[in-house]
Structures are given as structure tokens and as C-alpha cells.
MILO-844258 format. One record per residue (C-alpha): residue number from 0; x negated, y negated, z negated. Coordinates in pm, whole numbers, plus 50000, padded with zeros to 5 digits. Last residue first. Layout:
% residues N
num = NUM&xx = X&yy = Y&zz = Z
...
END
This chain:
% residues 194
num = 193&xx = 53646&yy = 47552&zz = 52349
num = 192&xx = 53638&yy = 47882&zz = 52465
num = 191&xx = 53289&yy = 47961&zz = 52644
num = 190&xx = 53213&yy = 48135&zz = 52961
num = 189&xx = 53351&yy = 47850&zz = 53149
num = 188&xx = 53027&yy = 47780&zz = 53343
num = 187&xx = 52999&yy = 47441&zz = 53241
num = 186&xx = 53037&yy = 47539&zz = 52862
num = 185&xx = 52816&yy = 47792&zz = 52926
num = 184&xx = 52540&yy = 47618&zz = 53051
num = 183&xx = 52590&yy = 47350&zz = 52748
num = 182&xx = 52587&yy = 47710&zz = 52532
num = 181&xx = 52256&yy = 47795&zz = 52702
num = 180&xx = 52103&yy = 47448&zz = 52653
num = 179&xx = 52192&yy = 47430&zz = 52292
num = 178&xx = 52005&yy = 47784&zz = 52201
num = 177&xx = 51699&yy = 47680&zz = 52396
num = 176&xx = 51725&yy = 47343&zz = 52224
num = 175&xx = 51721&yy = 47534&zz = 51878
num = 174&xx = 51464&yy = 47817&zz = 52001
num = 173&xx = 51187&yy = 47570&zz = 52068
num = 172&xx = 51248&yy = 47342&zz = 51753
num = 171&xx = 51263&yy = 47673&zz = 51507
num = 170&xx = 50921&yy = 47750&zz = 51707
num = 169&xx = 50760&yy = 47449&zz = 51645
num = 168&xx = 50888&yy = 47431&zz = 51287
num = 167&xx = 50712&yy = 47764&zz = 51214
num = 166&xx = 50392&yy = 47712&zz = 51366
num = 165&xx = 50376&yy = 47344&zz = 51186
num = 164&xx = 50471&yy = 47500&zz = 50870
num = 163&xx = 50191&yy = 47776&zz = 50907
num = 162&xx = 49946&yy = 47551&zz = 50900
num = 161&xx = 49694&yy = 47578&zz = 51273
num = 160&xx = 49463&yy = 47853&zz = 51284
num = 159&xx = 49165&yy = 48032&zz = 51081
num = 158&xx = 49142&yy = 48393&zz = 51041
num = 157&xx = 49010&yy = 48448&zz = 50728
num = 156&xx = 49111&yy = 48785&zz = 50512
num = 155&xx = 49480&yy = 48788&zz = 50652
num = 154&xx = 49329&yy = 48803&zz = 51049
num = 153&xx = 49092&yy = 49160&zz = 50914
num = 152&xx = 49402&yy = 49283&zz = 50713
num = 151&xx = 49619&yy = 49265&zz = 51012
num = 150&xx = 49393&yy = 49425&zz = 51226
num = 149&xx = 49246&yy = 49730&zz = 50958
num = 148&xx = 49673&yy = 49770&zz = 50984
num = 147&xx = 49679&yy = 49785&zz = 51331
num = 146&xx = 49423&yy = 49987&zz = 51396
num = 145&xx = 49537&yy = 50267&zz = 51096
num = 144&xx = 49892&yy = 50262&zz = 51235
num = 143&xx = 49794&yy = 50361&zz = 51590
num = 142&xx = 49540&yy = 50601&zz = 51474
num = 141&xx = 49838&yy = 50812&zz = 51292
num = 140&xx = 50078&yy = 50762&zz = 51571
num = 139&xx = 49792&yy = 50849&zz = 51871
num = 138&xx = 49701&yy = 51148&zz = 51609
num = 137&xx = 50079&yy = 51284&zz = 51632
num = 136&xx = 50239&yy = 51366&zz = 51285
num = 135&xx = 50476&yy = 51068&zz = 51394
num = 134&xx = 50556&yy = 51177&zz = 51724
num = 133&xx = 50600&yy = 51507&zz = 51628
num = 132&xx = 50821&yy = 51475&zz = 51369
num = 131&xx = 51043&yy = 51260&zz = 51583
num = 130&xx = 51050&yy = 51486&zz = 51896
num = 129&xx = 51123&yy = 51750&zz = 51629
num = 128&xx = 51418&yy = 51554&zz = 51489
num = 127&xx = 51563&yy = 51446&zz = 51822
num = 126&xx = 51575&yy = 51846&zz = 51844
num = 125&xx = 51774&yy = 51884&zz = 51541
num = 124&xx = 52029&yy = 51587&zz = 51651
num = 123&xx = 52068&yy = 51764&zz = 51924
num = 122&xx = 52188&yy = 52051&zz = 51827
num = 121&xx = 52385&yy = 51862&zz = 51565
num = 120&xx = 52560&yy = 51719&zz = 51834
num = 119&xx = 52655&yy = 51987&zz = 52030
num = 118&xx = 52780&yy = 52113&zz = 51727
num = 117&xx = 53017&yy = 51830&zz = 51688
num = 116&xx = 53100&yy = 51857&zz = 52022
num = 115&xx = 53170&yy = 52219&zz = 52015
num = 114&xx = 53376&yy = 52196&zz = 51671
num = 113&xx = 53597&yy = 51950&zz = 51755
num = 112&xx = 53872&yy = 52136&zz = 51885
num = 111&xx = 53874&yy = 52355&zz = 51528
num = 110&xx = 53995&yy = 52032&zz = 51337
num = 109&xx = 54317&yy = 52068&zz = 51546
num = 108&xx = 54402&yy = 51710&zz = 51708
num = 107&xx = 54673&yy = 51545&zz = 51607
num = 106&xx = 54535&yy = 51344&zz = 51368
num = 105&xx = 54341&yy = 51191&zz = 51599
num = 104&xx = 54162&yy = 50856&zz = 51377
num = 103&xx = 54134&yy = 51131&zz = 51119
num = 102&xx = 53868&yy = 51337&zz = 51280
num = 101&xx = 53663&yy = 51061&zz = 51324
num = 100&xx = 53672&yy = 50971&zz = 50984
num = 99&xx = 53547&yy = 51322&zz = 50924
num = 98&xx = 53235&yy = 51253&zz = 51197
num = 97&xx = 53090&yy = 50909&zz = 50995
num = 96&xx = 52789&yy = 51106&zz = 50873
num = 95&xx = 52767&yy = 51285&zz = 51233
num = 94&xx = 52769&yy = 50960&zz = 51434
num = 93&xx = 52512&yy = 50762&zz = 51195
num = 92&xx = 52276&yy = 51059&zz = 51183
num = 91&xx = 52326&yy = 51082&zz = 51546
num = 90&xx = 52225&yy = 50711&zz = 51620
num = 89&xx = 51955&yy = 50756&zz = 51371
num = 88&xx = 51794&yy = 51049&zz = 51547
num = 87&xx = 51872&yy = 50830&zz = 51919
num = 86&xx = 51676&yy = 50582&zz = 51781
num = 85&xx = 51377&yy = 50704&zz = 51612
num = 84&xx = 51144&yy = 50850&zz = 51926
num = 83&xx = 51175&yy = 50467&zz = 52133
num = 82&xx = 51161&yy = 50279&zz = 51781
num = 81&xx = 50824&yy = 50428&zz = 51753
num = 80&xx = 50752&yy = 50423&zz = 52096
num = 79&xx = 50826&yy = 50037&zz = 52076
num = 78&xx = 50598&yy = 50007&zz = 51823
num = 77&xx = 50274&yy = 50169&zz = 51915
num = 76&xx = 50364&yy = 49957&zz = 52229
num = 75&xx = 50360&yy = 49665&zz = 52089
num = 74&xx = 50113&yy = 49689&zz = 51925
num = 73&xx = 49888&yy = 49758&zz = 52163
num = 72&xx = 49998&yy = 49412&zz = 52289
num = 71&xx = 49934&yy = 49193&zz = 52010
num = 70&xx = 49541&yy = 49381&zz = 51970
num = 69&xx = 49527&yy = 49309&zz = 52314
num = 68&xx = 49656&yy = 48875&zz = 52312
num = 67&xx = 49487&yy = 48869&zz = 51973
num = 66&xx = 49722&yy = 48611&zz = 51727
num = 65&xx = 49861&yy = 48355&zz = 51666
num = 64&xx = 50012&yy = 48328&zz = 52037
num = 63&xx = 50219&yy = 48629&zz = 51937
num = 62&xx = 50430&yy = 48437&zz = 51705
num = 61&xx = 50796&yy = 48526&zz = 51849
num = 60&xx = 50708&yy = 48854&zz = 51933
num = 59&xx = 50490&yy = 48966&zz = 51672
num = 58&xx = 50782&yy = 48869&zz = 51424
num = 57&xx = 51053&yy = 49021&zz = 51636
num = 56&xx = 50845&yy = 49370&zz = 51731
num = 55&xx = 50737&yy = 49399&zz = 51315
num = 54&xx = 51111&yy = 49336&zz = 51214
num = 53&xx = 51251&yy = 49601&zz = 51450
num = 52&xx = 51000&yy = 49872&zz = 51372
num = 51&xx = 51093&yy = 49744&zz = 50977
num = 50&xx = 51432&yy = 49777&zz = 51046
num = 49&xx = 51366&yy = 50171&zz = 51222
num = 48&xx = 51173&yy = 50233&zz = 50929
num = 47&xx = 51467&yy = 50163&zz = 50639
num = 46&xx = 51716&yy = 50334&zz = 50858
num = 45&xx = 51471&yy = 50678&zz = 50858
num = 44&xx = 51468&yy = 50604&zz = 50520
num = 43&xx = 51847&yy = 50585&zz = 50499
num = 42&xx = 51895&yy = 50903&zz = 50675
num = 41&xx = 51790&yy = 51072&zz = 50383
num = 40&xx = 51721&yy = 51443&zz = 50429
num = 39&xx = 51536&yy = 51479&zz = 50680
num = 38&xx = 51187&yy = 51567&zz = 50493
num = 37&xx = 50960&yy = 51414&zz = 50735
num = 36&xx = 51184&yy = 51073&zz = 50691
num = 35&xx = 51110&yy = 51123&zz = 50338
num = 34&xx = 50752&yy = 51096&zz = 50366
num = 33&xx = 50759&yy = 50845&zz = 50654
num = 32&xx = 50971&yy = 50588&zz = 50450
num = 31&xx = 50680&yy = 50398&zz = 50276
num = 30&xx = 50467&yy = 50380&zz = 50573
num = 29&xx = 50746&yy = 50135&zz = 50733
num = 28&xx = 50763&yy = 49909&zz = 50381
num = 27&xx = 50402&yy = 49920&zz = 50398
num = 26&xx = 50411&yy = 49809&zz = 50740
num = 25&xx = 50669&yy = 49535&zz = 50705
num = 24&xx = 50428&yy = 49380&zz = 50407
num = 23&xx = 50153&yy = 49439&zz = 50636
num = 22&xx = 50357&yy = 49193&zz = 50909
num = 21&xx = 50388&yy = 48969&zz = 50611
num = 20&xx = 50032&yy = 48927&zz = 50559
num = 19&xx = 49962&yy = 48891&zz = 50920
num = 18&xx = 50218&yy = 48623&zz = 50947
num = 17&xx = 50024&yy = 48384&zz = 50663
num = 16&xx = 49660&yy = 48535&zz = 50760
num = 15&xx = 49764&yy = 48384&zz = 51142
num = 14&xx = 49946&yy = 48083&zz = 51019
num = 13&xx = 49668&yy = 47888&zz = 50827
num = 12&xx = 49776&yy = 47802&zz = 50486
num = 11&xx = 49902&yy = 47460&zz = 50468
num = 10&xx = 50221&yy = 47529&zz = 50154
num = 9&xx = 50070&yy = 47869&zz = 50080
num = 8&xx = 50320&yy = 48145&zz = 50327
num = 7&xx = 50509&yy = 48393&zz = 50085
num = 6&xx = 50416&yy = 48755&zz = 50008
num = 5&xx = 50159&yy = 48651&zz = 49705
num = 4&xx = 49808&yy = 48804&zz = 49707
num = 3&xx = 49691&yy = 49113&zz = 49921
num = 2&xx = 49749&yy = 49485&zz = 49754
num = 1&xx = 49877&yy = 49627&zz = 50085
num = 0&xx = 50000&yy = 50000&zz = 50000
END
């Protein structure tokens, strides 16, 4: 687990050790959840990694210029393979835990009529499991996480840059107008009830 200072940014700390100690924040929270999600049987850990897969990709994303263009971009796709291998398990965990209130919804149905789908969906449910498992017992995974961890903690223990505040409010700037000028081009358009 990351044993670096405080979570939040220092009022004029340099941006790239601020985001690079909350993206190791992420990945403990992430590394946390791979013993249970080996065991199967919590599907909340395997929730708890797929938000932190989801956090990592947004916060790299939208500060990627803080940091190593390559390092950025292998990361990227350590990641999206990760969430790549995890969906479809979590979409089936989420299907088959919520399968009796199916069942109600058609009443008129005979409980015995559903049996071949939802076995069909165990099935594959089991083998979305073993494409999971080995994915993440994979040496590629395994390496993956080590580089961009030793990363992370290499940009949090100096990397200089522009404050963090200044990062931050450029960005909350850039996405505001971009968010104004799509609902102005929607109001034209008509896509948009007034």
C-alpha cells in the first residue's frame, strides 16, 4: 500500500506529484480488491476495481499533459484491458444477482422457462471468470502494475510542474465553455427542450 503523505493537493504543490499521488491512491484501492476478486465471491470487489480502472483512465485522461506522453500511454492500455477482461464479469454478476426480480416482472411465465438462459448465463459468466483470472495472474498484468506504480511514485517524489490549482482551474475553464457551446449547438439544433 502507498505510504506517501496526505491524499489532498498542498495549496501550490506542483501538479504532477499532486495527481500522481492520487492516481496511487486509485491503485491501492485497485490492488486492494484483486484478492477477493480471485476468490469470486464478492462481486463488490470486482465493482470496487472496475471504479478505480474507471477513475485512473478519467484522471490520466484529463491531465495527461502532466505527465510522460509513453509512460501516459502504456497506461492506458494496461488499463483499458483491464476494464476490457472485467466488464462483461460484472455485467453478469449484476444480471444474475438481480435474476429473481426478473422473474417477477413476468409473472406469467413458469420459473422452469428461464432456466436455459439463466444457465446460459452462468456458463458464461464462469468463463468471463477465467478470462479474468488469467488476465490478472498474467505477467504483462503483474509487470504492468509494478511500472506504473515505480512511475507514479518516481513523479510524486519531485517532479516539478506548474501548481496544481492553476492545472485544475484551467481544465474546469476548458470543459465549462466546452459544455456551454454544445448545449448552445443544441439549442440551435432543437435537440434540447427548453
Amino acid at each position: 500500500m502507498h505510504a506517501g503523505s496526505s491524499y489532498a493537493p498542498i495549496p501550490g504543490e506542483a501538479a504532477p506529484p499532486a495527481l500522481a499521488r492520487t492516481l496511487l491512491r486509485i491503485l491501492d484501492t485497485l490492488e486492494a480488491q484483486l484478492p477477493e476478486v480471485r476468490r469470486g465471491r464478492d462481486p463488490e470487489a470486482l465493482h470496487a476495481l472496475r471504479i478505480a480502472v474507471r477513475q485512473t483512465r478519467a484522471l490520466a485522461g484529463q491531465f495527461k499533459t502532466q505527465f510522460d506522453p509513453a509512460r501516459i500511454a502504456a497506461g492506458r492500455e494496461a488499463f483499458d484491458a483491464l476494464g476490457d477482461v472485467t466488464g462483461p464479469v460484472r455485467d453478469l454478476d449484476v444480471s444474475l444477482q438481480r435474476w429473481s426480480g426478473y422473474e417477477r416482472q413476468f409473472p406469467t411465465v413458469e420459473p422452469a422457462a428461464w432456466a436455459p438462459l439463466r444457465d446460459e448465463l452462468a456458463r458464461e459468466r464462469r468463463a468471463g471468470r477465467r478470462a479474468l483470472l488469467r488476465h490478472i495472474r498474467s505477467l504483462n498484468f503483474q509487470a504492468s502494475m509494478a511500472e506504473w506504480r515505480a512511475y507514479l511514485t518516481s513523479v510524486e517524489a519531485g517532479a516539478s510542474g506548474p501548481p496544481i490549482e492553476g492545472v485544475v482551474s484551467r481544465r474546469i475553464r476548458k470543459l465549462y465553455r466546452r459544455l456551454i457551446l454544445q448545449g448552445r449547438e443544441a439549442l440551435k439544433s432543437g435537440h434540447c427542450d427548453t
